[in-house]
FITIMAR-172357 format. One record per residue: residue number from 1; x, y, z of N, C-alpha, C, CB in turn. Coordinates in pm, whole numbers, plus 50000, padded with zeros to 5 digits. Glycine has a CB too. Layout:
> NUM | X | Y | Z | X | Y | Z | X | Y | Z | X | Y | Z
...
//
This chain:
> 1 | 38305 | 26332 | 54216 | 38203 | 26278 | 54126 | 38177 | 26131 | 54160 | 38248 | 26293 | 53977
> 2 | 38062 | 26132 | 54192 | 38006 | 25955 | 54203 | 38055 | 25853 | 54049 | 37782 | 25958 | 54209
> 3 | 38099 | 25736 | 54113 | 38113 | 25651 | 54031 | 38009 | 25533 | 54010 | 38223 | 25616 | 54056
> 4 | 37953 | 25582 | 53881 | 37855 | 25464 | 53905 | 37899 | 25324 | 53828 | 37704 | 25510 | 53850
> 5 | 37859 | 25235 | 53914 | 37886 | 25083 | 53869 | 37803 | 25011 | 53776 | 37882 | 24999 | 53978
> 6 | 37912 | 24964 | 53664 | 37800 | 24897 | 53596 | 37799 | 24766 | 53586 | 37785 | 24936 | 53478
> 7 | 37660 | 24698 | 53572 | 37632 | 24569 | 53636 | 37636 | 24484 | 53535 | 37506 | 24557 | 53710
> 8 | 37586 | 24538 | 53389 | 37613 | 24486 | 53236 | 37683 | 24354 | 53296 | 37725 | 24600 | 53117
> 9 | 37615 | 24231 | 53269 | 37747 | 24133 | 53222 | 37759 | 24112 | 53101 | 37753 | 24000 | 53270
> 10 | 37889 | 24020 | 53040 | 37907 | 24021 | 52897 | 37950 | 23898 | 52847 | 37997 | 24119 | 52857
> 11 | 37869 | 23893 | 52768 | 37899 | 23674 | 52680 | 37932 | 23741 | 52529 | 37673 | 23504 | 52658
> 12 | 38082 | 23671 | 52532 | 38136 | 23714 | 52398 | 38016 | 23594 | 52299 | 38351 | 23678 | 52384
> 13 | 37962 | 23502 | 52355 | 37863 | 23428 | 52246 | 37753 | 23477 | 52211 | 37820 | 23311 | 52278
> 14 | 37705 | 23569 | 52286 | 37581 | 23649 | 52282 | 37641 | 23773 | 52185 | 37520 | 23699 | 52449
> 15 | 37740 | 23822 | 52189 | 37757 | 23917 | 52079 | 37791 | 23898 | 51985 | 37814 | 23993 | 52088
> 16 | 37830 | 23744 | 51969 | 37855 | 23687 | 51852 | 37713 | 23624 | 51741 | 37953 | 23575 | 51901
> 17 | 37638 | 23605 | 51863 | 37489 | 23527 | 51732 | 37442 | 23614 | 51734 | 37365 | 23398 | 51752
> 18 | 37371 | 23766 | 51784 | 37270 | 23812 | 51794 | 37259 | 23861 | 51668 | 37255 | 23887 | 51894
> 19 | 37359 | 23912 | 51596 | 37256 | 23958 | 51452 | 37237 | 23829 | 51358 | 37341 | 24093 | 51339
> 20 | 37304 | 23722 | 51359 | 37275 | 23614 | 51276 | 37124 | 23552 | 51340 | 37409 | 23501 | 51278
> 21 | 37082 | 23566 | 51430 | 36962 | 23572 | 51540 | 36849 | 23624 | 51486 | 36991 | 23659 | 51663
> 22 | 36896 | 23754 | 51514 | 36799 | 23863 | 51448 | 36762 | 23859 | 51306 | 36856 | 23995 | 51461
> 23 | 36833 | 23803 | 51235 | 36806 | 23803 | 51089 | 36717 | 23682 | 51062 | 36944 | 23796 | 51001
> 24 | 36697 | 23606 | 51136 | 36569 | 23452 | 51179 | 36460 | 23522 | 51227 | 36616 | 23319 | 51328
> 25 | 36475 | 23583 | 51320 | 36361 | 23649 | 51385 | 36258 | 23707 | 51345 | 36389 | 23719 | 51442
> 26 | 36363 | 23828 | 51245 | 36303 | 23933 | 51161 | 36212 | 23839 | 51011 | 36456 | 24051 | 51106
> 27 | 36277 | 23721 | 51005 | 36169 | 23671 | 50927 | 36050 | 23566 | 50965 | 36233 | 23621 | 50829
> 28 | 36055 | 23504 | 51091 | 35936 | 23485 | 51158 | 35885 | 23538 | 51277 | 35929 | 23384 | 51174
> 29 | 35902 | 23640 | 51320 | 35857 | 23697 | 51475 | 35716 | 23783 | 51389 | 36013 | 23833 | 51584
> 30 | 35618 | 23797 | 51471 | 35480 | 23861 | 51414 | 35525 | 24016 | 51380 | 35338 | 23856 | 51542
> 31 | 35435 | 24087 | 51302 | 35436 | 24219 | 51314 | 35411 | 24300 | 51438 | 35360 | 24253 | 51232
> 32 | 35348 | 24256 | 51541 | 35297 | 24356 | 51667 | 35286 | 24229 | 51749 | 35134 | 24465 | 51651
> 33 | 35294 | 24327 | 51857 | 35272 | 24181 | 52007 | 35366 | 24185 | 52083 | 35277 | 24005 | 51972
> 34 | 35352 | 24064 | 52185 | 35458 | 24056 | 52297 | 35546 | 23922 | 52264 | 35382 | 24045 | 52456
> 35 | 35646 | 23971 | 52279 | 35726 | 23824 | 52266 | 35746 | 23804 | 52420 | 35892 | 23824 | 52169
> 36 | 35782 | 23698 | 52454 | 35822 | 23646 | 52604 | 35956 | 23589 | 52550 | 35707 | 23517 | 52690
> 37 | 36077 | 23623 | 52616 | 36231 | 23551 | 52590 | 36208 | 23482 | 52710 | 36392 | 23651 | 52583
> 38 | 36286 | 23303 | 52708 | 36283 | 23272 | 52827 | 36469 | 23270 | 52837 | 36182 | 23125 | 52856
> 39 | 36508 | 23263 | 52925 | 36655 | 23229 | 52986 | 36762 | 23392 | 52918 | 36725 | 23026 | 52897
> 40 | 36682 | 23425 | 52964 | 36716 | 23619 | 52890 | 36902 | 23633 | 52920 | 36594 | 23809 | 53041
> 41 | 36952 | 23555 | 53014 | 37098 | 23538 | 53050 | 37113 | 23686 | 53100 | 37208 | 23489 | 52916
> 42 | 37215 | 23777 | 53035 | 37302 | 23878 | 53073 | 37200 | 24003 | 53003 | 37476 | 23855 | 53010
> 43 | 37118 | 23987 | 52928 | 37016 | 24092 | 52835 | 37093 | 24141 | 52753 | 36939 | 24216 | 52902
> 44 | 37208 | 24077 | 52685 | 37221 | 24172 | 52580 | 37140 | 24127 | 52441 | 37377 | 24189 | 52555
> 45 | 37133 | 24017 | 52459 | 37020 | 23953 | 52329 | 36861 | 24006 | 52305 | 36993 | 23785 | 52363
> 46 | 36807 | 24072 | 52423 | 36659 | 24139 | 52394 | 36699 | 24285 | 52378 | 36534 | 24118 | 52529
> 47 | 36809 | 24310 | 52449 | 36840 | 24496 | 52455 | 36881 | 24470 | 52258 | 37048 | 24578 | 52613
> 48 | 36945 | 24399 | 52202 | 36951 | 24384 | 52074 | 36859 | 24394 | 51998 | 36991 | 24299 | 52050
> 49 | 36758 | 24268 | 52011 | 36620 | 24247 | 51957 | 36532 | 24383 | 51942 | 36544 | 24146 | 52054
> 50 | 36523 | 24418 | 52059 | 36426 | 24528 | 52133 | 36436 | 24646 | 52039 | 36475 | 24576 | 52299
> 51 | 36587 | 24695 | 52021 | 36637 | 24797 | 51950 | 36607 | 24787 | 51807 | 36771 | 24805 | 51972
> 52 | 36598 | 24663 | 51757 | 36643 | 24662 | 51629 | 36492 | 24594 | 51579 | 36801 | 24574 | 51602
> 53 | 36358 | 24561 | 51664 | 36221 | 24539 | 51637 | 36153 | 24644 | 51703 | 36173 | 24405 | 51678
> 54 | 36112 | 24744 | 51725 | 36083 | 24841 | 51786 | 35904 | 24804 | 51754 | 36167 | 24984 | 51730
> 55 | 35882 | 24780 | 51702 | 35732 | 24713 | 51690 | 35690 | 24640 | 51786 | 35712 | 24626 | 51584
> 56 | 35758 | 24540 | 51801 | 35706 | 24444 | 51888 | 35791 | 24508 | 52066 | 35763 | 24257 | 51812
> 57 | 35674 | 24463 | 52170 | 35751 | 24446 | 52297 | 35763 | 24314 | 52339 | 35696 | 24518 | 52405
> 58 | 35911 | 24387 | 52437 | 35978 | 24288 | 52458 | 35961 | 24234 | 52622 | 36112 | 24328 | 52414
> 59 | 35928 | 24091 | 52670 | 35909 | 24041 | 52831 | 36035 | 23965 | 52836 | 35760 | 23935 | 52873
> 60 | 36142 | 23986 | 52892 | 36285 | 23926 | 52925 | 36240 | 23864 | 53060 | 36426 | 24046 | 52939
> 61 | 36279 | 23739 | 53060 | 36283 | 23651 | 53178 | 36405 | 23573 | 53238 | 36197 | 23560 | 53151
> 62 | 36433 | 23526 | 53344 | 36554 | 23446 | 53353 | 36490 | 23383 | 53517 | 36731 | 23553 | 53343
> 63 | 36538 | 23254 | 53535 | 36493 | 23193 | 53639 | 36591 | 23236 | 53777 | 36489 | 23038 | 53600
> 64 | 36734 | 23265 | 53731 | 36801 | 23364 | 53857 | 36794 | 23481 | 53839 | 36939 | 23355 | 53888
> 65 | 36769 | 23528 | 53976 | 36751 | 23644 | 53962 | 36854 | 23719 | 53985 | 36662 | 23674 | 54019
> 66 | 36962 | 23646 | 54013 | 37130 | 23748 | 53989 | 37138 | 23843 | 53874 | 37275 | 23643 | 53950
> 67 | 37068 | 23743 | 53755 | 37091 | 23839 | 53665 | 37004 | 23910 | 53607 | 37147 | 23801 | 53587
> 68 | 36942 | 23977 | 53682 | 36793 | 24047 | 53591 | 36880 | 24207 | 53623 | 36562 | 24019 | 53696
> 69 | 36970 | 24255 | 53725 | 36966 | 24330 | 53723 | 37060 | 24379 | 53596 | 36968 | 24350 | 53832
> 70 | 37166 | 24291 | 53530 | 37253 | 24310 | 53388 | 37155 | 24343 | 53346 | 37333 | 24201 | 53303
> 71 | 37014 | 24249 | 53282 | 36977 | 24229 | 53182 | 36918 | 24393 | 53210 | 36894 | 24088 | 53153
> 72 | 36861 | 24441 | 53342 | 36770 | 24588 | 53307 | 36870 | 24679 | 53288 | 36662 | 24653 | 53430
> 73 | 37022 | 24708 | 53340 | 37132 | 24798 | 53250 | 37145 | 24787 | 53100 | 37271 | 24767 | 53295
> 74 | 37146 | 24630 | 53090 | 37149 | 24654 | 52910 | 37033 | 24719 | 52874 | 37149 | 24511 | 52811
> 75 | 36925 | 24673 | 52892 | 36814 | 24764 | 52841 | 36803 | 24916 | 52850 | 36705 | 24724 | 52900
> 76 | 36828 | 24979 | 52982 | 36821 | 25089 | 53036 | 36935 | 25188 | 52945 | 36844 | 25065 | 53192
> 77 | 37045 | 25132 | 52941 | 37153 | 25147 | 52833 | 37165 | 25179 | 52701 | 37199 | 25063 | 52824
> 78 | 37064 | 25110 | 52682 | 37036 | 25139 | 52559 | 36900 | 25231 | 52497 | 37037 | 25018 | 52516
> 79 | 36844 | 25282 | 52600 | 36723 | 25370 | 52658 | 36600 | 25318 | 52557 | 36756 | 25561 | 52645
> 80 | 36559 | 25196 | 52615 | 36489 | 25131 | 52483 | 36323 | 25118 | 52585 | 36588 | 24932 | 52412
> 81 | 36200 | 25148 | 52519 | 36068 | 25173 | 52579 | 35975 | 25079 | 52571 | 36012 | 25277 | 52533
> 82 | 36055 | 24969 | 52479 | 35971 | 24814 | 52457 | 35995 | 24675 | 52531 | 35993 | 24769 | 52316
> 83 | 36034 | 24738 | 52662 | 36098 | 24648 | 52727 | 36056 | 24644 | 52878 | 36233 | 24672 | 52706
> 84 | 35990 | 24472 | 52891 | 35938 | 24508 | 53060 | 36005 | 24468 | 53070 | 35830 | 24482 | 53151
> 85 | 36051 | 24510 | 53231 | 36107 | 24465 | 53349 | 36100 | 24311 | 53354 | 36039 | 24529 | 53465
> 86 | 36259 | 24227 | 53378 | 36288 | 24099 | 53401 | 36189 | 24027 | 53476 | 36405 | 24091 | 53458
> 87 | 36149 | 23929 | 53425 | 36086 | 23825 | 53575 | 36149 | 23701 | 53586 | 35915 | 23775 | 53569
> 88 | 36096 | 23642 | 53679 | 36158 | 23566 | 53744 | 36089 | 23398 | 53692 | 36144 | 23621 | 53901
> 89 | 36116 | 23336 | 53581 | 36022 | 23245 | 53541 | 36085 | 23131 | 53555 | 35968 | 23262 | 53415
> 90 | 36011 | 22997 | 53624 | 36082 | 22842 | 53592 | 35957 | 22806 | 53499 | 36113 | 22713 | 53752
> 91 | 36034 | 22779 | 53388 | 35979 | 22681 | 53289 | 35882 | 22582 | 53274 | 36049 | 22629 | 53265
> 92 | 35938 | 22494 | 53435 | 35883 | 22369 | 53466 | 35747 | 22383 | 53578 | 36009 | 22277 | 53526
> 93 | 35729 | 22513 | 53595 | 35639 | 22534 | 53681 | 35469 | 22500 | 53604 | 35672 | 22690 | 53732
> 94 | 35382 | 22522 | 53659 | 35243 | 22493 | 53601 | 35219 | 22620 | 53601 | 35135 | 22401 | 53676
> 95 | 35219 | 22730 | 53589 | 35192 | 22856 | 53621 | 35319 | 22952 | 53593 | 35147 | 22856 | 53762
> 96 | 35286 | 23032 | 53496 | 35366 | 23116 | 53426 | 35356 | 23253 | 53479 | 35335 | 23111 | 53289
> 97 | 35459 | 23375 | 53515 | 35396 | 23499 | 53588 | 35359 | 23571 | 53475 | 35491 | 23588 | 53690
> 98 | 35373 | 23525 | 53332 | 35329 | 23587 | 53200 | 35187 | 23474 | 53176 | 35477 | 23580 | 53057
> 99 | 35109 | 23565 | 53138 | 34960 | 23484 | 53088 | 34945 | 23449 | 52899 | 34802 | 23617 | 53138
> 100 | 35019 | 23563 | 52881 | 34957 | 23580 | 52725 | 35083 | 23630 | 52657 | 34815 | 23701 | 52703
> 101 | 35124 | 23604 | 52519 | 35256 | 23632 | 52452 | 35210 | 23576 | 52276 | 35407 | 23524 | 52544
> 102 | 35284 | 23709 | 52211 | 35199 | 23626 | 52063 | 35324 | 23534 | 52006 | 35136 | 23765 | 51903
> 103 | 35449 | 23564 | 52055 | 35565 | 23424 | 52069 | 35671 | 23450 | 52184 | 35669 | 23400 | 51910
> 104 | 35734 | 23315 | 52173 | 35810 | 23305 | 52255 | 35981 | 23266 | 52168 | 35738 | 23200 | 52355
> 105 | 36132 | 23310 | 52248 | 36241 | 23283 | 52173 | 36278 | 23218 | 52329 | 36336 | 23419 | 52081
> 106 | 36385 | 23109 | 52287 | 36497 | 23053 | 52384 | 36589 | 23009 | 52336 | 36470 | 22961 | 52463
> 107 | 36702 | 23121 | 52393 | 36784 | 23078 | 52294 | 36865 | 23018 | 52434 | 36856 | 23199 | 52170
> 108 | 36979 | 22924 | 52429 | 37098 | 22877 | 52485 | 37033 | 22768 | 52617 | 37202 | 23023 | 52539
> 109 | 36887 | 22747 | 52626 | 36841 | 22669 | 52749 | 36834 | 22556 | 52769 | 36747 | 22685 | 52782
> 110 | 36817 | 22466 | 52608 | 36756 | 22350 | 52633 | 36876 | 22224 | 52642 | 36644 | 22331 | 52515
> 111 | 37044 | 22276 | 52608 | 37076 | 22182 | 52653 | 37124 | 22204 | 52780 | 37145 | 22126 | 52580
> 112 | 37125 | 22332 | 52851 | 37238 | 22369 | 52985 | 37050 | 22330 | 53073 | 37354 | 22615 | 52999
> 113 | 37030 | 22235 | 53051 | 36893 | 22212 | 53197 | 36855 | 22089 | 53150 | 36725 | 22334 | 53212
> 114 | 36811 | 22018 | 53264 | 36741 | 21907 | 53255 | 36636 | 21910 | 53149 | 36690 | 21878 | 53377
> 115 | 36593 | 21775 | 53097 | 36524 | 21749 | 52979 | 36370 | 21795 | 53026 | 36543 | 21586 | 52929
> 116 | 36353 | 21776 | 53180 | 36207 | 21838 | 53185 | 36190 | 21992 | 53196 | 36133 | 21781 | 53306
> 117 | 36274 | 22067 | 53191 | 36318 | 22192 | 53145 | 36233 | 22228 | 53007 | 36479 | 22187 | 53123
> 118 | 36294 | 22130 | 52897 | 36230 | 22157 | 52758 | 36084 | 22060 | 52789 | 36347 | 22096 | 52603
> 119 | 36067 | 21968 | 52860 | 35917 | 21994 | 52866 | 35837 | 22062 | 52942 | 35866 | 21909 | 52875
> 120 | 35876 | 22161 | 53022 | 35842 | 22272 | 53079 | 35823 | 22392 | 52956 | 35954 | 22301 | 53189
> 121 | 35879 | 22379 | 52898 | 35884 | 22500 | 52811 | 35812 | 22510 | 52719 | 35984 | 22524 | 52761
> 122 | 35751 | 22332 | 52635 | 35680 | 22315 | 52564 | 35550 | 22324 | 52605 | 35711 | 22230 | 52517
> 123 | 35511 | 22265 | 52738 | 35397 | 22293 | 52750 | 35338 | 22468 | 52827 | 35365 | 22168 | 52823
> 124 | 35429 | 22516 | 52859 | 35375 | 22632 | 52878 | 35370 | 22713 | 52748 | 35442 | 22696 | 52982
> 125 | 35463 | 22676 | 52643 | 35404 | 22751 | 52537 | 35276 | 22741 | 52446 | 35487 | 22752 | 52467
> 126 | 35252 | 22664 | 52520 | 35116 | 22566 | 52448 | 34996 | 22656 | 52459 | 35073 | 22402 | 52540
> 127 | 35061 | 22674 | 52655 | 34914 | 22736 | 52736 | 34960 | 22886 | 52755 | 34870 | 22653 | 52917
> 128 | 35078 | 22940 | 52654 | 35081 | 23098 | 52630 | 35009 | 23165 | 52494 | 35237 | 23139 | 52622
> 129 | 35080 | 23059 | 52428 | 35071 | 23148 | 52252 | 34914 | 23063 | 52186 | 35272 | 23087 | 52103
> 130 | 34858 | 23174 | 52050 | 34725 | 23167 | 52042 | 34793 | 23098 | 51888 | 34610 | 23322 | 52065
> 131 | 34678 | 23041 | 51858 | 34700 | 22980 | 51737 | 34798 | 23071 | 51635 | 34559 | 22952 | 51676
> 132 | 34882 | 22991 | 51539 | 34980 | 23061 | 51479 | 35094 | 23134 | 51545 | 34922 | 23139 | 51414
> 133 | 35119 | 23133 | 51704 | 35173 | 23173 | 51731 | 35308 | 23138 | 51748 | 35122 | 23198 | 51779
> 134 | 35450 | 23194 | 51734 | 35564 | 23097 | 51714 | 35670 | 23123 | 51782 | 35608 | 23086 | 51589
> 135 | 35704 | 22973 | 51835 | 35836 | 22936 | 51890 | 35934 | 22897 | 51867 | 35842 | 22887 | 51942
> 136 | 36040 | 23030 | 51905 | 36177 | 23001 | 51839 | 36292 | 22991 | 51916 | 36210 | 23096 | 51750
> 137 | 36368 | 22827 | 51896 | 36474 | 22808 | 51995 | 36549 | 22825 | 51891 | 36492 | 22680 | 52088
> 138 | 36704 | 22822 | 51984 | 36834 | 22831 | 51906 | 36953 | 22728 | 52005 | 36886 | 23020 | 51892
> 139 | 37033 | 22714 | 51952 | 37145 | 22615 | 52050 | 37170 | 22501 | 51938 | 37065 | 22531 | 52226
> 140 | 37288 | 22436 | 52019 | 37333 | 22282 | 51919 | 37205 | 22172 | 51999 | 37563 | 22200 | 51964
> 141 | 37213 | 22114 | 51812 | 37161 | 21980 | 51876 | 37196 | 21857 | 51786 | 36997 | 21984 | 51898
> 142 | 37199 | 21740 | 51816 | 37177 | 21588 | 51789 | 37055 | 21596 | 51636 | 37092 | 21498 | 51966
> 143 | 37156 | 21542 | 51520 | 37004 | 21524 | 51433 | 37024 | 21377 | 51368 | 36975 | 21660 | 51288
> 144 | 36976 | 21300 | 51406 | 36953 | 21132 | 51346 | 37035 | 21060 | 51487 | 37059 | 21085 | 51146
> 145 | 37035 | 21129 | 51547 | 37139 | 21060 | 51688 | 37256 | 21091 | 51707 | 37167 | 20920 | 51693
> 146 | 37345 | 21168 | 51534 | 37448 | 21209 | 51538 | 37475 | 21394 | 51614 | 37479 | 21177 | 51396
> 147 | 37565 | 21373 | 51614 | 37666 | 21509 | 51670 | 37663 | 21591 | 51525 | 37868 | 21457 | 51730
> 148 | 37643 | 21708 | 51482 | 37690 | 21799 | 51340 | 37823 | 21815 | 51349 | 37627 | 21954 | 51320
> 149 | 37912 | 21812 | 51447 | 38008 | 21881 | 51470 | 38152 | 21790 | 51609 | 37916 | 22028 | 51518
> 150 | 38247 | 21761 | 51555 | 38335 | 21736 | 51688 | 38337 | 21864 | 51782 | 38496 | 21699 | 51646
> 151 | 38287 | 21976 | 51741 | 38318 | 22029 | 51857 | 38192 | 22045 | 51926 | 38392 | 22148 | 51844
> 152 | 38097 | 22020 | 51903 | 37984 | 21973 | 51956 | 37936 | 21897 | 52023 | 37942 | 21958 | 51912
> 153 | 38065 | 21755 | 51971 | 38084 | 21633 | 52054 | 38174 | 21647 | 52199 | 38156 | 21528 | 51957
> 154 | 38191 | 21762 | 52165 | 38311 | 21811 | 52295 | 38233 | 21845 | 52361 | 38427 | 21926 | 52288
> 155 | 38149 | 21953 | 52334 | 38069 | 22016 | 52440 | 37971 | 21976 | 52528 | 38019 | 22093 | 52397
> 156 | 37885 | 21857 | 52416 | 37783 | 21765 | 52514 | 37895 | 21698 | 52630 | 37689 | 21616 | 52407
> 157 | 38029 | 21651 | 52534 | 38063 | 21578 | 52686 | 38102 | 21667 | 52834 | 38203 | 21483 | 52659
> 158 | 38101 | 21800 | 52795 | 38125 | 21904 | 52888 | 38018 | 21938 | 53019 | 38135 | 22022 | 52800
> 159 | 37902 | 21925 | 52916 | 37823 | 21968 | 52973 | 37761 | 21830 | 53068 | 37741 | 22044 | 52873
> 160 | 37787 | 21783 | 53018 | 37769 | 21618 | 53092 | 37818 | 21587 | 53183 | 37807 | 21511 | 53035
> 161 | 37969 | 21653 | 53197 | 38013 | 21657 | 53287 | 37967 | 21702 | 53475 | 38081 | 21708 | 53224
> 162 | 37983 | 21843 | 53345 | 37897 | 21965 | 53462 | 37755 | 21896 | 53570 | 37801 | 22115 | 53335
> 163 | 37657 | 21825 | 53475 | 37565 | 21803 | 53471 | 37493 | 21670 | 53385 | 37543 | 21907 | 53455
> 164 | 37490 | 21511 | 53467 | 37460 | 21459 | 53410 | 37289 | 21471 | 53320 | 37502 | 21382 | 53482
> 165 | 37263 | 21552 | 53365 | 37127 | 21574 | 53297 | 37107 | 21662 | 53175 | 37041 | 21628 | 53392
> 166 | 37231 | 21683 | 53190 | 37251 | 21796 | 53063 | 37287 | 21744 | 52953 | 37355 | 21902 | 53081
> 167 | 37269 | 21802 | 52811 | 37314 | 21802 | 52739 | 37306 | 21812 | 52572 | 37340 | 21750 | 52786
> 168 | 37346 | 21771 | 52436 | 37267 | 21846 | 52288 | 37205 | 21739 | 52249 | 37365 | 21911 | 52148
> 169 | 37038 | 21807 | 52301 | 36951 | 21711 | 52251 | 36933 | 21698 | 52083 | 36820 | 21744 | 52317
> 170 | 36838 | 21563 | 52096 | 36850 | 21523 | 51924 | 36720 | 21637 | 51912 | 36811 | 21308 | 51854
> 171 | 36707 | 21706 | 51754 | 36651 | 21770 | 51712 | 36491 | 21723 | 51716 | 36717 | 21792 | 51611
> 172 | 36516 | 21551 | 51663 | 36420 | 21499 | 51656 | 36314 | 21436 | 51805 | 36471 | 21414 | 51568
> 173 | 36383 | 21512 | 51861 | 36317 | 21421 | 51994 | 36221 | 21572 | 52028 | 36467 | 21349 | 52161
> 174 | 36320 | 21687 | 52001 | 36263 | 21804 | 52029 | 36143 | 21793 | 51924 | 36366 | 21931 | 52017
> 175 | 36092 | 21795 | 51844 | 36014 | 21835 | 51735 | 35941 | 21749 | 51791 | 36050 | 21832 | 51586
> 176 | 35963 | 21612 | 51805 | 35836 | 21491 | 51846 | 35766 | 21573 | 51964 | 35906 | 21307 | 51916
> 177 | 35797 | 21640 | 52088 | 35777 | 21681 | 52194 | 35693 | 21756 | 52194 | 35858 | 21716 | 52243
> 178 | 35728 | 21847 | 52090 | 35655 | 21979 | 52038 | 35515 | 21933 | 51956 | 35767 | 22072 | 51927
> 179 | 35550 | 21848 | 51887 | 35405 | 21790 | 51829 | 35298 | 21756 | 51910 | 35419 | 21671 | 51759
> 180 | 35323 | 21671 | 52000 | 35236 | 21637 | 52153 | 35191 | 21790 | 52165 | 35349 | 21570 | 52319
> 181 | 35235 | 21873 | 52169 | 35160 | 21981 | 52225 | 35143 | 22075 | 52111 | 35229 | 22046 | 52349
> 182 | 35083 | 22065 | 52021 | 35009 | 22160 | 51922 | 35103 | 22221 | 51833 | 34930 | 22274 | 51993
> 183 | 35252 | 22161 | 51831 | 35321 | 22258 | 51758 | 35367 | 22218 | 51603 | 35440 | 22292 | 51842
> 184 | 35348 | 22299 | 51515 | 35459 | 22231 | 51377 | 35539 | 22313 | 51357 | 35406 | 22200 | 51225
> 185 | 35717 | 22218 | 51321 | 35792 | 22264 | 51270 | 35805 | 22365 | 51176 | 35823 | 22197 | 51252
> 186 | 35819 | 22486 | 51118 | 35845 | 22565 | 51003 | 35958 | 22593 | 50947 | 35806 | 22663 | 51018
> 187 | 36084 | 22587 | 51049 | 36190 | 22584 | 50944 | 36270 | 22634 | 51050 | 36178 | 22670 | 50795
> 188 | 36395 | 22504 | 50990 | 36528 | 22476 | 51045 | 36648 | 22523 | 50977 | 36541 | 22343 | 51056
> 189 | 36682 | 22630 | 51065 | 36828 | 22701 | 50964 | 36961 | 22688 | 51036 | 36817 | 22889 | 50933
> 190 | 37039 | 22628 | 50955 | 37199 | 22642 | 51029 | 37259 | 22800 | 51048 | 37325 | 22555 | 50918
> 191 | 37304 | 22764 | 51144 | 37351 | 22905 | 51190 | 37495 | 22896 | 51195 | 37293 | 22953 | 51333
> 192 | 37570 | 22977 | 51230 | 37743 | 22984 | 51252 | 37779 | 22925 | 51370 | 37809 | 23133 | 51262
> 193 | 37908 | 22799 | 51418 | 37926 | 22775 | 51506 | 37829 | 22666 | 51559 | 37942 | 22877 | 51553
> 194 | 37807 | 22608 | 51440 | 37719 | 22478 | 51442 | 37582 | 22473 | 51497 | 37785 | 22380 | 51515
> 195 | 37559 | 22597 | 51531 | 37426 | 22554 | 51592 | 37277 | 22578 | 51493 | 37414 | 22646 | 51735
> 196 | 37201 | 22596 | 51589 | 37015 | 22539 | 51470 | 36954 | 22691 | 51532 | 36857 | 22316 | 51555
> 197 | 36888 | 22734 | 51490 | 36733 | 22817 | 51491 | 36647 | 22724 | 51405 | 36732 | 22993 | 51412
> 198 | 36534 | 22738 | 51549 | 36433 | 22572 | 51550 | 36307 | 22709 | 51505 | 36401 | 22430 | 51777
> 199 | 36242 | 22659 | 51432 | 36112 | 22747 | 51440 | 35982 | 22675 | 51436 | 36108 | 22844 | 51326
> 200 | 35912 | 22707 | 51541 | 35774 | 22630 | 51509 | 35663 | 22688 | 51512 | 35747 | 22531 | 51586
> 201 | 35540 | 22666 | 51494 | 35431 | 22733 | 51516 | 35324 | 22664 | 51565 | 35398 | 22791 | 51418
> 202 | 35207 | 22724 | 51669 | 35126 | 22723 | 51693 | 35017 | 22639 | 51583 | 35128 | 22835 | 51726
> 203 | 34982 | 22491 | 51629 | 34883 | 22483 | 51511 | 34748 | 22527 | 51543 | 34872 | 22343 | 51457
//
């Protein structure tokens, strides 16, 4: 008997937020449409989504393409029909291989990448989603300049490490960013493990 290999990778953090996730989502993601995920990681967070919004379809993206093939086992895995095929998207590009999306989610991107990363992201959501349309990040961040959390303060210095360009931006710098490009805040919820679900919308 053939053994087949499975490619699934697995983030005990991704199985840890996705229904506290989903329960944000489910109260601002539209009734019908395409969402676009950017930084889709390992796919178990849209094979989640996907399953548990069956209304809406789902466009999973990730800028390596090592991992698109996890993300299409999780999906495939879960034999789910609202789900395209991974692409291959940089943020920071001028040109998106997605044209049109009635929102967009990112969750875990904006502090593991350079800061023009999140202005990559802002302005292509600008030139994706149609009025009212909404963008929802998730991750730690900086709010008045402070840290929420010492262990938060740990992690920026981690990631700083890794990567001087990295690291938990202030909330407020994000929202200012987002304003420049058509967006308003709607609502900021603490989540478990210190982190934010950012929600904004399309003005």
């Amino acid at each position: 008997m053939t053994q087949i290999q499975d490619v699934r990778q697995f983030s005990p953090a991704a199985e840890r937020n996705r229904e506290p996730i989903l329960q944000v989502l489910r109260r601002h993601l539209p009734a019908a449409g395409l969402v676009l995920e950017i930084a889709s990681g390992t796919g178990q967070h849209v094979a989640h989504f996907a399953a548990s919004l069956p209304e809406l379809e789902w466009q999973p993206s990730d800028l390596s393409t090592d991992l698109h093939p996890s993300i299409r086992a999780w999906v495939e895995d879960a034999g789910l029909a609202n789900v395209r095929t991974p692409l291959q998207l940089d943020v920071t590009a001028d040109a998106w291989p997605v044209e049109q999306a009635e929102a967009i989610v990112c969750i875990n991107m904006i502090h593991i990448s350079p800061w023009a990363a999140t202005e990559g992201l802002l302005r292509g959501a600008a030139r994706l989603l149609p009025q009212g349309g909404v963008l929802y990040l998730y991750g730690p961040y900086k709010r008045g300049g402070q840290h929420t959390a010492p262990s938060n303060a740990d992690f920026d210095a981690s990631l700083k490490a890794r990567n001087p360009e990295w690291g938990v931006r202030n909330l407020e710098d994000v929202e200012s960013l987002a304003g420049t490009h058509g967006f308003e805040p709607v609502k900021v919820v603490e989540m478990p493990a210190n982190n934010l679900s950012v929600v904004f919308r399309r003005a």
